[in-house]
C-alpha positions, -999 to +999 in steps of 0.1 A: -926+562+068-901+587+076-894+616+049-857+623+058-833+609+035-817+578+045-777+564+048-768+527+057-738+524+076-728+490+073-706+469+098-679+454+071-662+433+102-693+422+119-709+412+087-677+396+073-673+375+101-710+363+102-709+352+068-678+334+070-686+314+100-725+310+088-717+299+054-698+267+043-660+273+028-672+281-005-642+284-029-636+290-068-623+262-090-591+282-087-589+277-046-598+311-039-620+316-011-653+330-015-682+322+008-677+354+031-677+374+004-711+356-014-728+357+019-717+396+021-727+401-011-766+383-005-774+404+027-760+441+008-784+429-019-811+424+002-803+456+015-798+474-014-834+461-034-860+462-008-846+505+004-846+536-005-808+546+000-791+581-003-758+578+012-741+547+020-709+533+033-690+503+053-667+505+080-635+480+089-620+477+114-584+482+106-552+474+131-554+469+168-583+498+185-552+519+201-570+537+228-588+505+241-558+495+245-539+516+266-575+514+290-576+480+289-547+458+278-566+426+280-587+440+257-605+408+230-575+393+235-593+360+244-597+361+206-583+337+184-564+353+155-587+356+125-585+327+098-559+337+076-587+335+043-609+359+061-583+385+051-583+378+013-619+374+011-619+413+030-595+424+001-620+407-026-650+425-010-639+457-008-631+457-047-671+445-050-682+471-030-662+494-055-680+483-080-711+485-060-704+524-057-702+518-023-674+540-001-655+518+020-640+533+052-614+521+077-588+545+093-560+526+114-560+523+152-597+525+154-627+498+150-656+499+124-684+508+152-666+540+161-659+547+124-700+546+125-704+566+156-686+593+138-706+591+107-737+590+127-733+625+142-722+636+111-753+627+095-772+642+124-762+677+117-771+671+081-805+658+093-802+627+074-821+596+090-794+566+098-799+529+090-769+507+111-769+471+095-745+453+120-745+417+134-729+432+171-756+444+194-727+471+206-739+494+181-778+495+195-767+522+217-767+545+190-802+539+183-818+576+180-854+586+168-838+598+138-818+567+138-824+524+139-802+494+138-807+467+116-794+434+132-785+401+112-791+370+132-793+332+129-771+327+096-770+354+073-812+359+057-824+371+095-829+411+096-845+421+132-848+459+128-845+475+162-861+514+170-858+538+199-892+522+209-882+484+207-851+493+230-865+513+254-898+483+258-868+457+264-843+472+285-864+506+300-839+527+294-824+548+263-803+532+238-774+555+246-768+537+281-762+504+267-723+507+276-738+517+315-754+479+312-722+466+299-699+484+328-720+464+353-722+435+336-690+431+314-692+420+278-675+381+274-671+388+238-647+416+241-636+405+274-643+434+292-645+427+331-679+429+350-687+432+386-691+397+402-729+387+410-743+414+388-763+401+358-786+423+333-814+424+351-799+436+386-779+459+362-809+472+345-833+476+376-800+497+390-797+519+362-840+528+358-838+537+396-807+560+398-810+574+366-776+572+357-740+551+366-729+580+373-757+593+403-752+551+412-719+553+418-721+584+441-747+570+461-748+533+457-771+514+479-767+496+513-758+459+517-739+432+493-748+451+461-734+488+477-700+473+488-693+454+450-702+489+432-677+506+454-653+481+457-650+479+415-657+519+411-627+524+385-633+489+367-665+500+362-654+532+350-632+524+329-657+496+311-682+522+309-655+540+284-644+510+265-679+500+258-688+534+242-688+540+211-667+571+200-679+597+180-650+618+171-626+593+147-606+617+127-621+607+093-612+625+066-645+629+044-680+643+042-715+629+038-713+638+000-683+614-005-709+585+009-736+596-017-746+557-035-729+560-068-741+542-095-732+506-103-702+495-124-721+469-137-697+460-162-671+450-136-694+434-115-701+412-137-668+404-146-659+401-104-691+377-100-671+355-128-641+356-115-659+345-082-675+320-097-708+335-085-731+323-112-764+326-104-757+366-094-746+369-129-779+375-142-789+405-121-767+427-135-770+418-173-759+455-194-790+461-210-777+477-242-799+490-267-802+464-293-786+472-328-810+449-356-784+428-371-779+439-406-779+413-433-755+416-462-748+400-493-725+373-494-696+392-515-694+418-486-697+395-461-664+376-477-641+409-474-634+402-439-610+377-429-626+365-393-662+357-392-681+337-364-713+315-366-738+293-353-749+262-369-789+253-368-811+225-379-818+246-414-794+271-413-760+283-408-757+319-398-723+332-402-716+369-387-685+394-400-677+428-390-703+443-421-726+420-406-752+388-409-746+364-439-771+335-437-764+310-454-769+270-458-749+235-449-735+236-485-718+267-478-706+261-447-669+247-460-667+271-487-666+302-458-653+283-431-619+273-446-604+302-458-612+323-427-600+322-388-637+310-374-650+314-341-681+291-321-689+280-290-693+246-290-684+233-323-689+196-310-725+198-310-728+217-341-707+190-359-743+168-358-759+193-379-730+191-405-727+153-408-712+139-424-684+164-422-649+169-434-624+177-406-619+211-399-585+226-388-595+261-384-624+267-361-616+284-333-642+270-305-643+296-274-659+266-254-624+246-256-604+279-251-619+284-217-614+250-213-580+255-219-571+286-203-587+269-168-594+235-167-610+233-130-643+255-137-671+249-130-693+261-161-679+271-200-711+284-210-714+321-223-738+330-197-705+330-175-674+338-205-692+368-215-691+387-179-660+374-172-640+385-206-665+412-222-678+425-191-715+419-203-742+396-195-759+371-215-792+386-234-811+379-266-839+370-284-826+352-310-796+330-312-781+344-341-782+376-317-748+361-301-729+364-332-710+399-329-703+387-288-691+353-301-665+371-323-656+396-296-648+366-270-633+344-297-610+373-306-600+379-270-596+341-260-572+338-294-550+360-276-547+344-247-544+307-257-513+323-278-502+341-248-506+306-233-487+286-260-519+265-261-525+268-299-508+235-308-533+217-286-565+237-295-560+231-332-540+195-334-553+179-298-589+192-290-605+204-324-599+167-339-615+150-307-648+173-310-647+156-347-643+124-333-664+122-301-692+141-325-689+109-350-691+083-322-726+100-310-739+095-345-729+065-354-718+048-322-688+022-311-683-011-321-672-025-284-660-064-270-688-069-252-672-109-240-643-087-229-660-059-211-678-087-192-643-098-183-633-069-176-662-061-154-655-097-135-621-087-126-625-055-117-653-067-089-627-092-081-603-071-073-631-041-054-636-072-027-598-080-022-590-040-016-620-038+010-605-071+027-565-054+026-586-023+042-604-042+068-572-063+077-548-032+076-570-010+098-591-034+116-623-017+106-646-028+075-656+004+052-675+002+018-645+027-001-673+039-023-687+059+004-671+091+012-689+093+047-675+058+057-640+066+039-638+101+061-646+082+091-624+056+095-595+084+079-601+110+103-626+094+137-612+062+140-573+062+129-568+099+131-556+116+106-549+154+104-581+162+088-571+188+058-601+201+040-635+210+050-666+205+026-700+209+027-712+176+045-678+168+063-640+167+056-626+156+023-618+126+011-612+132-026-575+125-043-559+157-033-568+152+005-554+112+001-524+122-016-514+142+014-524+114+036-508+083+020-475+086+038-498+088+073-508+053+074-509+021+047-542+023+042-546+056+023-526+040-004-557+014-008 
């Protein structure tokens, strides 16, 4: 393996893009889109874990390339405009790559591959070897023996690395005269003209026998293939120049300012929740040194005026700021009522306690979050702690969560204040956990003649709407089943279809509340 220290330059655009289009439209229980930046984030990790890095970066592109431009006017501009959530989920990423330690680079008027270019020769004179992660073949032509590309293909867990040696056996010529094939040829992606009837191969076999575009274009050969190369001479030029990557973008920073920094694990974590990325959380867990929980008598314990605890089978473990008071069922109303009390789901420890008085004054972090955003996903520690203390979820005994509990309680307080949410935390969701806690013990007395009537009318009416369905749009549908409701919606009355999911286009309330004014149907 090579000795020379190593930096990734990573293709931000290229990579970007992939993901977005490879992955389904992933998005947070908020709306914010996300699966551009998830996919990003699963290829820099792959990146990240399985090299030795030094120096590292990622290029943008940022603004329209000027100079390619004023060459070239028609320039990509077969390209549709980018999807306008491409650009918030660039914005999002580039505060993860922050966090990652990770310099990001992007200097208007130019693209990300010359940003790389530039970087590249810098890192030569510092005789640093270069790694070029990209998913845009383009950027092979700065393949080097000091230097190798790394390109994604199908969907985003493909890596083909590509060397000096695996260029040359393909195309028989060095890397650096890619944008020579590319003047011949044209490029359809960046719609950069080519001369008619010459393909890669013709191209190629052209290029091994002159040596250079140059030495063809002074003496091009005799017959159909002569007369095309000097009949397109300054296209061919001038593609030969927009192909190739620059290496002199005024950027305004060394190597040492791409040295790979150390994480900010703290607000990666808190990112990842934000994102909703949940099953990154657990690789970056802070790994504190563990402080033993010190138990204290119960008349110390009292002095403090907010306390949090976890009830168990045998025990109730209650936690202040002088630290761990275990103590037992009996006490539990004793300490609980004359303090502000924090837990995390106080509904399940309810069936420890019964049968229970009602309690007005637990503070239950599991409702808060609840409160504070009713569409997530998940209200489980493993994804409050990174998201409001910035730390992961780690211990080896339950009572272990105490101080965090106390810490998040304490925090969420604030906000359901902030929030004017504390009327229905205390008088609207605390007195449901109390009742929904007594119904799992001890059950419902229920109707059952009336539910069965119930039951009868309801099927009733199911085969009456599916009849008002088939007789409105002429088409029979079981309404139960998305695939058959998106369907006839969107294939065989066609409606504007509005959201995209992971197995078709949406059907759920949102989507049919847009719809219902579309056609009489929707409103079935």
């Amino acid at each position: 393996m090579n000795q020379m220290k190593r930096i990734y330059l990573i293709d931000g655009s290229s990579l970007l893009f992939r993901t977005y289009f490879a992955l389904p439209p992933l998005m947070t229980t908020k709306g914010e889109p996300t699966g551009a930046v998830y996919g990003f984030v699963r290829i820099l990790l792959n990146i990240l874990e399985n090299n030795s890095i030094d120096y590292i970066g990622v290029s943008f592109d940022k603004g329209k390339p000027t100079f390619r431009l004023e060459k070239l006017p028609e320039y990509k501009a077969q390209r549709p405009k980018p999807p306008e959530d491409i650009s918030i989920q660039k914005e999002r990423l580039k505060e993860v790559l922050d966090a990652f330690g990770i310099s990001v680079i992007e200097i208007p008027g130019f693209e990300g591959d010359d940003i790389i270019g530039t970087i590249k020769k810098m890192a030569d004179k510092e005789n640093l070897y270069t790694v070029i992660v990209t998913g845009d073949r383009d950027l092979l032509q700065l393949i080097t023996d000091n230097s190798e590309v790394l390109l994604t293909k199908k969907g985003i867990s493909q890596i083909e690395r590509v060397t000096r040696e695996d260029f040359i056996k393909k195309y028989g010529i060095e890397p650096l005269r890619l944008s020579e094939i590319k003047a011949l040829t044209g490029d359809k992606s960046d719609n950069i003209p080519g001369v008619p009837g010459i393909g890669e191969k013709t191209a190629i076999t052209l290029l091994k026998k002159y040596g250079s575009l140059e030495k063809l274009i002074e003496n091009p050969p005799k017959g159909r293939i002569g007369d095309l190369i000097k009949r397109y001479k300054d296209q061919i030029l001038t593609a030969k120049e927009i192909a190739t990557i620059r290496t002199n973008v005024p950027i305004n920073l060394g190597i040492e300012d791409l040295r790979k920094r150390e994480i900010d694990r703290r607000r990666l974590l808190r990112l990842f929740s934000e994102l909703e990325f949940d099953t990154l959380l657990e690789k970056f867990t802070l790994e504190k040194e563990k402080i033993p929980l010190k138990e204290v008598e119960e008349k110390k314990f009292l002095s403090h005026k907010e306390i949090s605890f976890i009830v168990k089978k045998d025990a109730v473990y209650f936690y202040s700021d002088s630290g761990i008071f275990k103590g037992s069922k009996m006490d539990f109303d004793r300490i609980v009522n004359s303090r502000v009390s924090y837990t995390h789901g106080f509904k399940e420890e309810l069936l420890y306690l019964f049968p229970f008085n009602e309690k007005r004054n637990v503070f239950d972090t599991e409702i808060a979050a609840y409160l504070l955003n009713p569409s997530r996903k998940t209200y489980s520690l493993s994804s409050l702690f990174p998201l409001y203390l910035g730390e992961g979820l780690s211990f080896e005994k339950e009572e272990e969560l105490l101080p965090k509990i106390l810490s998040l309680g304490r925090i969420l307080k604030k906000k359901i204040e902030e929030e004017n949410l504390t009327k229905i935390l205390y008088e609207v969701e605390l007195p449901l956990s109390h009742v929904l806690s007594e119904m799992e013990i001890v059950g419902i007395k229920v109707d059952k003649k009336k539910l069965v009537e119930i039951r009868n009318e309801l099927r009733k009416r199911v085969i009456e709407i599916v009849k008002e369905i088939s007789d409105i749009s002429g088409f029979s549908i079981n309404p139960a089943s998305p695939k058959q409701v998106s369907y006839l919606l969107f294939e065989k009355l066609g409606l504007p279809k509005i959201k995209k999911t992971k197995s078709g286009y949406s059907t759920d309330q949102e989507t049919l509340f847009k719809l219902k004014e579309l056609h009489p149907v929707v409103d079935k």
